[in-house]
C-alpha positions in Angstrom: -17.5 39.8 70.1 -15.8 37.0 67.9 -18.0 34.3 68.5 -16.6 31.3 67.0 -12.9 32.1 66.4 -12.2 29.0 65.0 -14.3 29.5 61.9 -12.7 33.0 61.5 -9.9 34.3 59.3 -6.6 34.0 61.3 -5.3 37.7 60.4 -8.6 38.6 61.7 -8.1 37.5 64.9 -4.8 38.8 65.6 -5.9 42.3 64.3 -9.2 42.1 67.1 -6.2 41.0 69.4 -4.5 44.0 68.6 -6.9 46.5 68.6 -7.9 45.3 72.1 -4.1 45.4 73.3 -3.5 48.8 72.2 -7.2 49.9 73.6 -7.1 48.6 77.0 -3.4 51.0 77.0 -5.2 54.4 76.0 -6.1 56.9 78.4 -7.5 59.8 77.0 -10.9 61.7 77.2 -12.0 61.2 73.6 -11.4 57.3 73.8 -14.0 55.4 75.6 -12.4 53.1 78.2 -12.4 49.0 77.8 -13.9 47.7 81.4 -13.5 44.4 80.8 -12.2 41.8 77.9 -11.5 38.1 76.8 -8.6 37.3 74.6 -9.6 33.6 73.7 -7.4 32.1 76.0 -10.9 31.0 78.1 -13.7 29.8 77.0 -15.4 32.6 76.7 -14.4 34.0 73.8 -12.1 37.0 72.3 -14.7 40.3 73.1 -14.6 43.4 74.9 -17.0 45.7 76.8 -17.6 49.5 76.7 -19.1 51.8 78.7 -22.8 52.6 76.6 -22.0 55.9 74.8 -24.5 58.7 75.7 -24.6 60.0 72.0 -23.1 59.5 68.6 -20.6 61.9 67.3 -23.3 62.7 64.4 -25.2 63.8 67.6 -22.8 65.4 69.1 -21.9 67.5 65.5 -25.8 68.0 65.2 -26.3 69.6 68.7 -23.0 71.0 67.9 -23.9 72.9 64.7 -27.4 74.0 66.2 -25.5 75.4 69.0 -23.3 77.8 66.8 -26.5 78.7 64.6 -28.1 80.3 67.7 -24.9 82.1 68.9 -24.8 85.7 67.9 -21.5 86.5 65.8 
């Protein structure tokens, strides 16, 4: 979340603008969704929110790599 936009670097906020834009457009699998944002125009804020991830990638390579360690070749 950018808290306090005005303090921040202008370029800054139109890239977090951007990003958010082009996130709340994907559809995919790999991509976890956006289920709700604010782009500054409220008082809220400019932030978005994200389902909780149930691992990290670095998890997910981990169990990964374990997994094809045990598998007979």
């Amino acid at each position: 979340m950018l808290r306090n936009v005005a303090n921040i670097d202008a370029e800054a906020v139109v890239r977090f603008k951007r990003e958010l834009r082009i996130l709340t457009e994907l559809s995919d699998l790999n991509v976890i969704p956006i289920l709700a944002h604010g782009d500054g125009t409220e008082e809220d804020g400019i932030w978005y929110a994200m389902p909780l991830a149930k691992a990290s990638l670095l998890d997910v390579a981990k169990e990964f790599k374990a997994t094809c360690r045990r598998s007979p070749t």
